[in-house]
C-alpha positions in Angstrom: 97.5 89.9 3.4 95.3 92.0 5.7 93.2 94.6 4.1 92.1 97.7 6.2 87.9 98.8 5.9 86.9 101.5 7.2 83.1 102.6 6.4 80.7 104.8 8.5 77.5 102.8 8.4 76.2 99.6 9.3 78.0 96.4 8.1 76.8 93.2 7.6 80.0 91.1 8.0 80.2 87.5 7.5 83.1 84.5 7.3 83.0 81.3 5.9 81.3 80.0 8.8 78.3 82.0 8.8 75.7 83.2 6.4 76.0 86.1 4.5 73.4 89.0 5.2 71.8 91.3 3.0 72.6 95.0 2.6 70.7 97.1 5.0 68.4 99.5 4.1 69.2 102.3 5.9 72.3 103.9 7.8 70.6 105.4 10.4 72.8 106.2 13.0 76.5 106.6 11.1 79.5 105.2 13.3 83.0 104.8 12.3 84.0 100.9 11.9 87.7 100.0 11.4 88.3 96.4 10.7 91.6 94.8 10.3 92.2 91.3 9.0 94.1 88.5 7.2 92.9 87.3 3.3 94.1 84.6 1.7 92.5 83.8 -0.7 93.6 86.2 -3.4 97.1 85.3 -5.2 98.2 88.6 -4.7 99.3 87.3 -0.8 102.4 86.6 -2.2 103.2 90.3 -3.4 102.7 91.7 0.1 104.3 91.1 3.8 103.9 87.5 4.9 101.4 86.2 7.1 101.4 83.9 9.8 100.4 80.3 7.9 99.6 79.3 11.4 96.7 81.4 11.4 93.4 80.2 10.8 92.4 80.8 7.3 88.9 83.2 6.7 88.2 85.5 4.7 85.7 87.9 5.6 83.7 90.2 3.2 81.1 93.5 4.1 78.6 94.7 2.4 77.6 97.9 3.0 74.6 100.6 1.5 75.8 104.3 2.7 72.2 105.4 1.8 68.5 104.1 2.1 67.5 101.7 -0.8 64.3 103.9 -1.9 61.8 103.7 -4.7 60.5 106.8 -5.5 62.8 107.3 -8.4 61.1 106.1 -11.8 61.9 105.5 -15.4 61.0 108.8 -17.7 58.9 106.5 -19.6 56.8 104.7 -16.8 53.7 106.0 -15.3 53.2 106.9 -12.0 53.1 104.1 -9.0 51.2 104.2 -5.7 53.3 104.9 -2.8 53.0 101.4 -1.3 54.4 99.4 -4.2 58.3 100.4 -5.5 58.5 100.7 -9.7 59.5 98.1 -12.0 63.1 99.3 -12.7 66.0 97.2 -14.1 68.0 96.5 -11.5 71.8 96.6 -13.0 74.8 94.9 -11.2 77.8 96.7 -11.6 81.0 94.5 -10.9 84.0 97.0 -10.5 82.1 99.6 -10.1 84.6 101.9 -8.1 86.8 101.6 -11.4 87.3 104.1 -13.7 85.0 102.7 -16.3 83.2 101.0 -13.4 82.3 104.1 -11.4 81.4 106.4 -14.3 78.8 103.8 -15.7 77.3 103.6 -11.9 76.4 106.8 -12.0 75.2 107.1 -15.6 73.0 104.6 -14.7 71.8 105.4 -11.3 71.0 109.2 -13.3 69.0 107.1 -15.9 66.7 105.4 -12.9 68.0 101.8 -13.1 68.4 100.3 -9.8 72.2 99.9 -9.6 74.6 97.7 -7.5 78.2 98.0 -7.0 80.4 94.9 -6.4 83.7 95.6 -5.8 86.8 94.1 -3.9 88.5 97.6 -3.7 91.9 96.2 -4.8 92.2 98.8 -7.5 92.7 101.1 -4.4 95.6 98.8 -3.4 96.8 98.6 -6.4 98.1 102.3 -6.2 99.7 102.2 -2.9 101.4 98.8 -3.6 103.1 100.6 -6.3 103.6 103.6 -5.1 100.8 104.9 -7.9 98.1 107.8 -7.8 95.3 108.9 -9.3 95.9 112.8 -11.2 92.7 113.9 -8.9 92.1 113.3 -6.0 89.4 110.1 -5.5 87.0 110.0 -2.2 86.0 106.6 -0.6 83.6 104.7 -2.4 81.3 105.2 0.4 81.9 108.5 0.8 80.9 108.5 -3.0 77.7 106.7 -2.5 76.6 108.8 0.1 77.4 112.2 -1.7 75.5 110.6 -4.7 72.3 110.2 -2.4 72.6 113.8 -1.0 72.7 114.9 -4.3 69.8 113.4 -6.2 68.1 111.1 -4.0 69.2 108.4 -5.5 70.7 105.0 -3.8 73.3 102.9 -5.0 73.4 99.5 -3.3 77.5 98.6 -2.4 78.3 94.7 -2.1 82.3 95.0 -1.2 84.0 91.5 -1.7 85.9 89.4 -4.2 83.9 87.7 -7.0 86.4 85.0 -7.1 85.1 84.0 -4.1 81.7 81.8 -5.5 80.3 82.1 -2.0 80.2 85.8 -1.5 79.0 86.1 -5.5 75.9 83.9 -5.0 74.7 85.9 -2.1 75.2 89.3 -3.8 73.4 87.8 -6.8 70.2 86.0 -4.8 70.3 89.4 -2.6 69.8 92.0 -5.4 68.2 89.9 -8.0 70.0 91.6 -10.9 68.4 91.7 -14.4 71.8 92.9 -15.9 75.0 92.7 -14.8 77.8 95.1 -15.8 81.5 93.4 -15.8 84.1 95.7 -15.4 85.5 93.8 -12.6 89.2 92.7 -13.9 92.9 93.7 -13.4 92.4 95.4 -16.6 96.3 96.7 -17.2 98.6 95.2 -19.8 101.6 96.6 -18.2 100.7 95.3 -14.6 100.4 91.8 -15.9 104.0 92.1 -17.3 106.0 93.2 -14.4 106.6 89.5 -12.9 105.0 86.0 -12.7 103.0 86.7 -9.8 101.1 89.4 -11.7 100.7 87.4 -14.8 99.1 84.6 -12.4 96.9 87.2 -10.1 95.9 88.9 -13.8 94.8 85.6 -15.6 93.2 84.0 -12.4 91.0 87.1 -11.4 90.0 87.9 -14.6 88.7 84.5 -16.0 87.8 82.7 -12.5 85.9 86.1 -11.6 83.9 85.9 -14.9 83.4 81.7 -14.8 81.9 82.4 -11.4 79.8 85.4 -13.0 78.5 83.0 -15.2 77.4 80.1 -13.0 76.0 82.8 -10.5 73.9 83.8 -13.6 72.8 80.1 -14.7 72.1 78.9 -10.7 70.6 82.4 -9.5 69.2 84.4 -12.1 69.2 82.7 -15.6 67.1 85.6 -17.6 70.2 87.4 -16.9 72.1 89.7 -19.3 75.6 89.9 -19.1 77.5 92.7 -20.4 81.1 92.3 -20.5 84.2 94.6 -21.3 86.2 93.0 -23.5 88.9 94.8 -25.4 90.1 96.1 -28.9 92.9 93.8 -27.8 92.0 90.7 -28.4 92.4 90.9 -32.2 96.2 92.0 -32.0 96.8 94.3 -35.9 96.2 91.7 -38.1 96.6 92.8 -41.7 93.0 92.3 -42.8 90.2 94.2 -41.4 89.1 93.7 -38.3 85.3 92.7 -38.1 82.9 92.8 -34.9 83.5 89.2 -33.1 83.0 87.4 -36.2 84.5 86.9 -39.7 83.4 84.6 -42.5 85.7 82.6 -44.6 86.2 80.3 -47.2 88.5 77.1 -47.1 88.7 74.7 -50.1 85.4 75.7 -51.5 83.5 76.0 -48.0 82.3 78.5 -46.5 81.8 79.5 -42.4 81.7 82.1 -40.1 83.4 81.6 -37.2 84.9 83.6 -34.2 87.3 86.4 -35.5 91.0 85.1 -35.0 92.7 86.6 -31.3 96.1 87.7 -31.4 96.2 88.9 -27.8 100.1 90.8 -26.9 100.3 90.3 -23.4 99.1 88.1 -20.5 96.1 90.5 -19.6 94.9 90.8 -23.3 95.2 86.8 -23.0 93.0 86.7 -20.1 90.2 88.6 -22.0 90.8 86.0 -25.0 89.8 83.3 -22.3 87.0 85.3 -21.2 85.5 85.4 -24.7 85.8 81.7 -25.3 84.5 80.9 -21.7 80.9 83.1 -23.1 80.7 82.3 -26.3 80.5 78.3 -24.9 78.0 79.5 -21.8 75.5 80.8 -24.3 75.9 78.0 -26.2 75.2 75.2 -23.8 73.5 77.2 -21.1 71.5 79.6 -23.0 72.9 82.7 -21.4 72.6 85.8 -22.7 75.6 88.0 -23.3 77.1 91.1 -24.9 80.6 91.4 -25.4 82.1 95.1 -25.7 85.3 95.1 -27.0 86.5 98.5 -25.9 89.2 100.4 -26.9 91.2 103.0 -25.6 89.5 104.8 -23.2 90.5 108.8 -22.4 88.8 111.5 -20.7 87.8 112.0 -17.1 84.4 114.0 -16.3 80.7 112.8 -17.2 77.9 114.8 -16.7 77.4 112.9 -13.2 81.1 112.9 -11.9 81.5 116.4 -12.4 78.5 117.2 -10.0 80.7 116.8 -6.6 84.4 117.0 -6.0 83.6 113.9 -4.2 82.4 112.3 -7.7 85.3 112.7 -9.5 86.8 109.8 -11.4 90.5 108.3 -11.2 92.8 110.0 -14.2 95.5 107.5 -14.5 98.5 109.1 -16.0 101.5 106.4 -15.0 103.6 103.8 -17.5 101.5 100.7 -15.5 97.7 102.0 -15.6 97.8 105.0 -17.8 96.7 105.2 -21.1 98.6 107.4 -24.2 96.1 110.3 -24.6 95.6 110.6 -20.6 99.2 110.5 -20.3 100.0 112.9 -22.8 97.8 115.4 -21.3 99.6 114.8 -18.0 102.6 115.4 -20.0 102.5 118.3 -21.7 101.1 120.1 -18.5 103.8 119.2 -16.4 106.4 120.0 -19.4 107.9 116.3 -19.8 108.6 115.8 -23.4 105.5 113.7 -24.9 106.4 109.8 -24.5 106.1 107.9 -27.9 106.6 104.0 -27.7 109.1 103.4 -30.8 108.1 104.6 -33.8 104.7 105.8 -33.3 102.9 104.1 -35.5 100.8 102.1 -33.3 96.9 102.3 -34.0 94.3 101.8 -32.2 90.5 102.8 -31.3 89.8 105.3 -28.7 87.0 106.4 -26.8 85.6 109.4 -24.6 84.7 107.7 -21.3 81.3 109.4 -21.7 80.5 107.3 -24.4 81.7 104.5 -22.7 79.0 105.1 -20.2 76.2 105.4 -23.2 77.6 101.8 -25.0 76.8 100.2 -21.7 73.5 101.7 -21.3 72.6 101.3 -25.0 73.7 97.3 -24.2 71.2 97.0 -21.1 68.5 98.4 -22.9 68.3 96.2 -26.2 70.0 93.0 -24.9 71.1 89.7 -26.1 68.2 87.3 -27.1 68.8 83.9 -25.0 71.6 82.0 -26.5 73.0 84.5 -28.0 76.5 86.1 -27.4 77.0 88.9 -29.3 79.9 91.3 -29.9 80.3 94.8 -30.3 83.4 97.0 -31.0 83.2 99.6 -28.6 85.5 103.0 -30.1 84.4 105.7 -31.8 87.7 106.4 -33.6 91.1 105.3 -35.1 94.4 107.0 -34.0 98.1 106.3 -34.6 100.5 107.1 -30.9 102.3 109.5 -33.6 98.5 111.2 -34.1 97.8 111.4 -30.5 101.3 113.7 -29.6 100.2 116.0 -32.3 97.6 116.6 -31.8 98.2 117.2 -28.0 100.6 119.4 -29.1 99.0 121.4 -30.9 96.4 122.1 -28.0 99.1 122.2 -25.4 100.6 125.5 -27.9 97.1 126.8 -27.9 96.9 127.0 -24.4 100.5 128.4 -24.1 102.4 124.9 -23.1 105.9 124.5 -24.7 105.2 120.5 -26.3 107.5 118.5 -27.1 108.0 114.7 -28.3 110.7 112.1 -28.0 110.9 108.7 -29.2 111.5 106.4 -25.8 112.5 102.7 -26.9 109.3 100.6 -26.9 108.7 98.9 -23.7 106.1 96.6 -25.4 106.2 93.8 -27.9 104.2 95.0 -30.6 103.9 96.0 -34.3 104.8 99.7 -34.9 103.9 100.1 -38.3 101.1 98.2 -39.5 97.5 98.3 -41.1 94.1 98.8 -38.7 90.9 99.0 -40.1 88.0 97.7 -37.5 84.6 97.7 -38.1 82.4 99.2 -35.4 78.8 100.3 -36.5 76.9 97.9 -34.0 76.5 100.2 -30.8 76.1 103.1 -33.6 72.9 101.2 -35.4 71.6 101.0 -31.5 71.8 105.0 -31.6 75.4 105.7 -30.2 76.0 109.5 -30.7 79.7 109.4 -30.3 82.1 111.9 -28.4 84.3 112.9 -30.8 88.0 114.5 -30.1 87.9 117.8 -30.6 89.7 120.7 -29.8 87.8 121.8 -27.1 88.0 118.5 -25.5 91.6 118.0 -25.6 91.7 122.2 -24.0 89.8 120.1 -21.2 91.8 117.5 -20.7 94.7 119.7 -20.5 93.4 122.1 -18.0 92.5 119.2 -15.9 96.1 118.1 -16.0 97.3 121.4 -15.6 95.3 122.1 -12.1 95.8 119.4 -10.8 99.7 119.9 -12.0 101.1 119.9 -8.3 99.8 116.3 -8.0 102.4 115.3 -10.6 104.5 112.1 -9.5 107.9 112.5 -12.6 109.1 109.7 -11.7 105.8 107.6 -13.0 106.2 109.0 -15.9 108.1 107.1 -17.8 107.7 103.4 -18.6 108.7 101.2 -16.4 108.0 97.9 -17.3 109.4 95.4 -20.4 107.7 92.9 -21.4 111.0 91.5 -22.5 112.2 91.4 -19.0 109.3 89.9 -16.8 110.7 87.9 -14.3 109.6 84.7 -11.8 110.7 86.8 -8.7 108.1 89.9 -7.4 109.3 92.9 -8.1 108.1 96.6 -7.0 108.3 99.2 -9.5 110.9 101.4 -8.6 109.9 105.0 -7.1 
């Protein structure tokens, strides 16, 4: 499969042949660079045009900084430094970092004076036009994104671009920045995309747990001190019909008594994946002494931070299809375009949501009081409880407000899943670190909405509705019809 980069600074390119360089420091002289060239070693080869398999197998990686790496940024709370010696700032990696999750925290971070890193394989990008998918606002480079960050505050994000499946490229972006946390959002993080056909489910399960193994041997051979903070999901634990407690749960059996790892009920082969990932830390910290957080994070809506709303150029992805978008987004999307409201079924599906902003402050609030060695800790990351059946009235509500005509159907349920059932999950963790949650309100659902509503014209219908069963995953690739 060839991937197309195209940056307009320096690049420090490298194949399996040759070392790998560090990130320069400055892009002093900005040229235009196109490169074109054949990968193989991602499974998702198989879901585009065929190669040549006479070619000679390489894959090459760049890393790239748009902007100097400079030090005169500092912590609120450290004192001044002479000018000949940088300041002692956490240096955060963030894996995934032109995500949405991934590119919000970057920022947050950068704004808070940690030294950040983004590693990224762009595929999220490819994602999109492999499907015929886009984001509700329009999304700049991510180099065109690092460099309007640096023209705005002075700030410098260091960019590794390459595939953390690859151990190679990994342990040079880990012995070149040194990091002292790194941030994993760095997965193929859509149920739905892991259900369309088997070479999804493979790409899905291989990414996302080889990428992490790899995270974790680059952090016990490079950088052992290291705190990992990894997105994990709501997910895992399925709707049981007990409460659902933070990562562990304590039990009885024939007059014994244990606490042990919360039971997973994972519902497709993504949320499996991130059941594998758990499993995979839990025994890291164990026998290796690593350090690790584990955020199970729930639904995730919204789309502006304090940072991405500086710049037009800043702006986050707003998802709003049946493969990446989630139900609150998508509603918004909805009702602004006048499609009935989509509800799966009956409705009752629950789950924990999120404002994307306090998505952003978990993380940081992670970094800043982390794991003792050994220890793997987990957090449920949501702020609040929602049925699907909640969400649409509440949308509709707004939507009236704002003079939209809402409406709701039932649409048969694509998914396997409970659609009445009990949730009750426990989430006071981040909240005892001094979360101060988001809440849905009114006048953030009048903000959502108006962002769907200008950017209205941008409006694909036909992504609308679902478009993949989980009944009717197949062996044979299949592209999700336009």
């Amino acid at each position: 499969m060839a991937h197309l980069l195209t940056v307009s600074c320096p690049l420090n390119i490298s194949s399996k042949s040759r070392s790998y360089s560090k990130p320069s420091n400055q892009c002093s002289i900005p040229s235009s660079i196109s490169i074109s060239l054949p990968i193989f070693k991602s499974p998702l080869k198989k879901l585009a045009t065929k190669t040549n398999r006479s070619q000679k197998c390489h894959t090459i990686y760049a890393t790239a900084v748009s902007v100097g790496q400079e030090s005169g940024s500092q912590t609120g709370s450290m004192s001044d430094k002479t000018p000949n010696k940088a300041p002692n700032r956490t240096k955060v990696m963030v894996i995934g970092g032109d995500g949405y999750c991934g590119w919000a925290t970057s920022l947050h971070l950068s704004n808070k004076n940690y030294e950040v890193a983004v590693v990224d394989n762009l595929v999220r990008r490819h994602f999109d036009h492999q499907l015929g998918l886009d984001s509700l606002t329009p999304i700049s480079s991510i180099h065109n994104r690092i460099r309007r960050w640096k023209s705005l505050t002075e700030k410098a994000i260091q960019l590794y671009v390459g595939d953390i499946c690859d151990f190679e490229f990994l342990s040079e972006a880990f012995t070149s920045f040194k990091p002292d946390a790194v941030v994993h959002f760095g997965e193929q993080r859509s149920a739905p995309f892991s259900m369309i056909d088997r070479s999804r489910a493979v790409y899905t399960q291989h990414n996302n747990v080889i990428g992490t193994l790899n995270v974790l041997f680059a952090i016990k051979e490079f950088k052992e001190d290291c705190h990992l903070v990894k997105l994990g999901t709501m997910g895992e634990y399925g709707t049981p019909n007990i409460d659902i407690e933070e990562g562990y749960l304590t039990i009885t059996h024939n007059g014994r008594t244990d606490t042990l790892p919360y039971p997973k009920q994972a519902s497709s082969f993504y949320h499996l994946s991130k059941v594998h990932d758990s499993h995979n830390i839990a025994f890291t910290c164990k026998a290796w002494g690593i350090r690790a957080t584990d955020l199970n994070q729930g639904v995730v809506y919204g789309v502006r931070t304090d940072e991405t709303a500086m710049h037009e150029e800043l702006y986050n992805r707003f998802d709003y299809d049946g493969v990446f978008g989630t139900a609150l987004n998508r509603f918004c999307v909805q009702a602004a375009v006048g499609h009935p409201l989509t509800v799966y079924g009956k409705g009752g599906q629950t789950r924990g949501y999120l404002d994307i902003r306090d998505t952003v402050q978990c993380v940081e609030l992670a970094i800043a009081n982390p794991a003792k060695r050994g220890e793997f800790r987990v957090f449920n990351q949501f702020t609040e409880q929602f049925s699907v059946n909640e969400l649409a009235s509440l949308v509709t509500k707004a939507g009236q407000n704002l003079g939209l005509e809402v409406q709701t159907i039932s649409v048969p349920n694509p998914r396997v899943e409970a659609e009445e059932h009990y949730y009750n999950a426990k989430h006071t963790k981040l909240v005892e670190l001094g979360l101060k949650p988001h809440l849905l309100s009114d006048s953030l659902l009048d903000s959502l909405l108006n962002v769907a509503v200008q950017y209205k014209d941008r409006v694909d219908l036909k992504q609308i509705m679902p478009s993949v069963s989980w009944r009717k995953i197949g062996a044979k690739p299949k592209t999700i019809a336009a």
